[in-house]
C-alpha positions as CSV (number, residue, x, y, z in Angstrom):
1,X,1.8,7.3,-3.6
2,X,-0.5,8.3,-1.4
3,X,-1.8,11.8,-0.1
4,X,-2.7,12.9,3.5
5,X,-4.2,16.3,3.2
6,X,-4.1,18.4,6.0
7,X,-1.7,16.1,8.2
8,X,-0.4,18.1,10.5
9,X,-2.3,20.7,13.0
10,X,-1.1,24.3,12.8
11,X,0.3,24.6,16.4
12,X,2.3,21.6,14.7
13,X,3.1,23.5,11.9
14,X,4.5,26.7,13.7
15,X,6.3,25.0,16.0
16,X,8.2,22.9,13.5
17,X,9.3,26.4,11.5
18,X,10.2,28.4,14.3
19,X,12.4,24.9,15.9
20,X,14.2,25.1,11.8
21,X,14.5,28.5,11.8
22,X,16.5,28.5,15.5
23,X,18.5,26.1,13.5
24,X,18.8,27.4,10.2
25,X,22.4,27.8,10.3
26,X,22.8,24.0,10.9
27,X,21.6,22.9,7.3
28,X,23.8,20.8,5.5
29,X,24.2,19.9,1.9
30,X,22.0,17.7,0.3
31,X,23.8,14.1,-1.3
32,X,22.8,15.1,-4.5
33,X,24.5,18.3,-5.1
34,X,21.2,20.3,-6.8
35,X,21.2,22.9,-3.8
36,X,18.9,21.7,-1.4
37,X,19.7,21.3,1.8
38,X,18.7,19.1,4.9
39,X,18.6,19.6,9.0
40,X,18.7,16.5,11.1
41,X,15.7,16.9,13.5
42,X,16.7,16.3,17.2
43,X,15.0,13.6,18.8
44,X,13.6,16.0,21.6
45,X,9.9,15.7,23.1
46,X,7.9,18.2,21.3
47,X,9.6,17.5,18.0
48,X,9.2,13.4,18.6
49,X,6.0,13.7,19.1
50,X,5.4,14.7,15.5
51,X,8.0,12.1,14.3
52,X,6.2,9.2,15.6
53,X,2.7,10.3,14.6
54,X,4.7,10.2,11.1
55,X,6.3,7.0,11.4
56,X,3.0,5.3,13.1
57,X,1.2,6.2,9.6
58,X,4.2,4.7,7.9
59,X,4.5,1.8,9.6
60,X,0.6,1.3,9.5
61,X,-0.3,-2.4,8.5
62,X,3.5,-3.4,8.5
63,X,4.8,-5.8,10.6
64,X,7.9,-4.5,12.3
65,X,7.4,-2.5,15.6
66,X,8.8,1.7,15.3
67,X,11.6,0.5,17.6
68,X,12.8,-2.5,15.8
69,X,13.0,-0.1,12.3
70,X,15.8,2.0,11.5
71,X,14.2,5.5,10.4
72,X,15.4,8.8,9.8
73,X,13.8,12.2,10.5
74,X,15.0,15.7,8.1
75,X,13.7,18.7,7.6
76,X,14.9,19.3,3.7
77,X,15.3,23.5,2.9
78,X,14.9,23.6,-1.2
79,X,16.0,27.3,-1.5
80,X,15.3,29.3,-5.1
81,X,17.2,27.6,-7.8
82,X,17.6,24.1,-6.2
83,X,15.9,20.9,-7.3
84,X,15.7,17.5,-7.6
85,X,16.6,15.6,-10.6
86,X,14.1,12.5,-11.3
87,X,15.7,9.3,-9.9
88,X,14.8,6.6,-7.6
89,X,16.5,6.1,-4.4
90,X,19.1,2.8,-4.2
91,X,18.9,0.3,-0.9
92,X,19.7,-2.9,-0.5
93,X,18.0,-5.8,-2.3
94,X,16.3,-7.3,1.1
95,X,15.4,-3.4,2.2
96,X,12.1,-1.7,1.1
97,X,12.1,2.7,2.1
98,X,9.2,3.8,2.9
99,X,9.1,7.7,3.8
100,X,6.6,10.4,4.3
101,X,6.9,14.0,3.8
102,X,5.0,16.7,5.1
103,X,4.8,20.0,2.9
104,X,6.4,23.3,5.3
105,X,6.3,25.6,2.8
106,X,5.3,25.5,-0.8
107,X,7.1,28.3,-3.3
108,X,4.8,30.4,-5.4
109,X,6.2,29.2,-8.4
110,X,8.4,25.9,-8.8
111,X,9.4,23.0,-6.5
112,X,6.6,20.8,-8.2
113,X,6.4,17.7,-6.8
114,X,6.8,14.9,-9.5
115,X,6.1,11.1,-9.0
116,X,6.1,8.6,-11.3
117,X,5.4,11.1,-14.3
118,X,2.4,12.5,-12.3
119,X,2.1,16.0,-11.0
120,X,1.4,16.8,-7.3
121,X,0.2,20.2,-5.9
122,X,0.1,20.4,-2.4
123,X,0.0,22.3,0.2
124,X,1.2,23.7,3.8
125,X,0.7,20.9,6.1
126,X,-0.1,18.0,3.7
127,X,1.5,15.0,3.9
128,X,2.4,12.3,1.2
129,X,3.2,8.4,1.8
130,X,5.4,6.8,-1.2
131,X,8.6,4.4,-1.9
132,X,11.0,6.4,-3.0
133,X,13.0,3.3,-3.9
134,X,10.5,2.3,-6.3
135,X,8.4,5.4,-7.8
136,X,10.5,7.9,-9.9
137,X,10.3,11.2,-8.3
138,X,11.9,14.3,-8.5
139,X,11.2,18.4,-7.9
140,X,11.4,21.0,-10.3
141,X,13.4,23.9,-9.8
142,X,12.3,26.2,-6.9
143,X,11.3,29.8,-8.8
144,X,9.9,32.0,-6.2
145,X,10.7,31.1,-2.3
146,X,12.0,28.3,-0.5
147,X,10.0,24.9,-0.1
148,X,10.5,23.1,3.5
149,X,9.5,19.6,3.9
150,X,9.7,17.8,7.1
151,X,10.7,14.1,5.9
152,X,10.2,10.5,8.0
153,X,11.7,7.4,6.4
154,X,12.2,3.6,7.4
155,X,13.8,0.8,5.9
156,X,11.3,-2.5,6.5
């Protein structure tokens, strides 16, 4: 795994919450049933603009091109009482996932992120690179507020 502190700019970072909270009725339920939720983000110009900065620093010193990978872009809403039970995430023997999440919002107690057995404390606006089909990850239960994270994966 590996952290970006301080990824994305503050004008970034305002603009991304107030887009999610025009939205915030358009959250769907999270695959793995723990109550978190996730918001497709629309591929629209201010919001792509974010996107690709994300998957450029994926894709850094990889091979394929952004168009020729298929990628997804969420925002995932971790409200008080969800989490994320430790697990890696399945894909296809040939596939490798590669995905970076940006921290939104970071509850004042809870939502620990957890990877490979390792804690991680971060922050508004940092960023972390990892394989979720190879590192064991998970988030503990959200105590105190919601955590946001604004997520960007490819399959390579």
């Amino acid at each position: 795994m590996r952290v970006l502190p301080n990824f994305l700019p503050k004008e970034d970072m305002i603009m991304l919450r107030a887009w999610m909270l025009m939205r915030s009725d358009s959250f769907k339920p999270g695959r793995q049933g723990t109550g978190y939720t996730k918001l497709v983000v629309e591929d629209i110009p201010p919001l792509r603009r974010i996107w690709e900065r994300c998957l450029g620093e994926l894709l850094r010193d990889k091979t394929p091109q952004r168009g020729e990978v298929p990628h997804d872009c969420f925002i995932i809403r971790y409200p008080v009482g969800s989490y994320i039970p430790s697990h890696k995430d399945p894909v296809q023997a040939s596939a490798e996932h590669h995905r970076l999440n940006i921290i939104l919002d970071q509850p004042a107690v809870g939502g620990l992120l957890i990877v490979d057995h390792c804690e991680y404390r971060l922050l508004p606006s940092d960023a972390y690179i990892f394989r979720p089909d190879l590192e064991e990850h998970e988030v503990t239960k959200i105590e105190v507020f919601d955590r946001y994270v604004f997520t960007v994966g490819a399959l390579l």
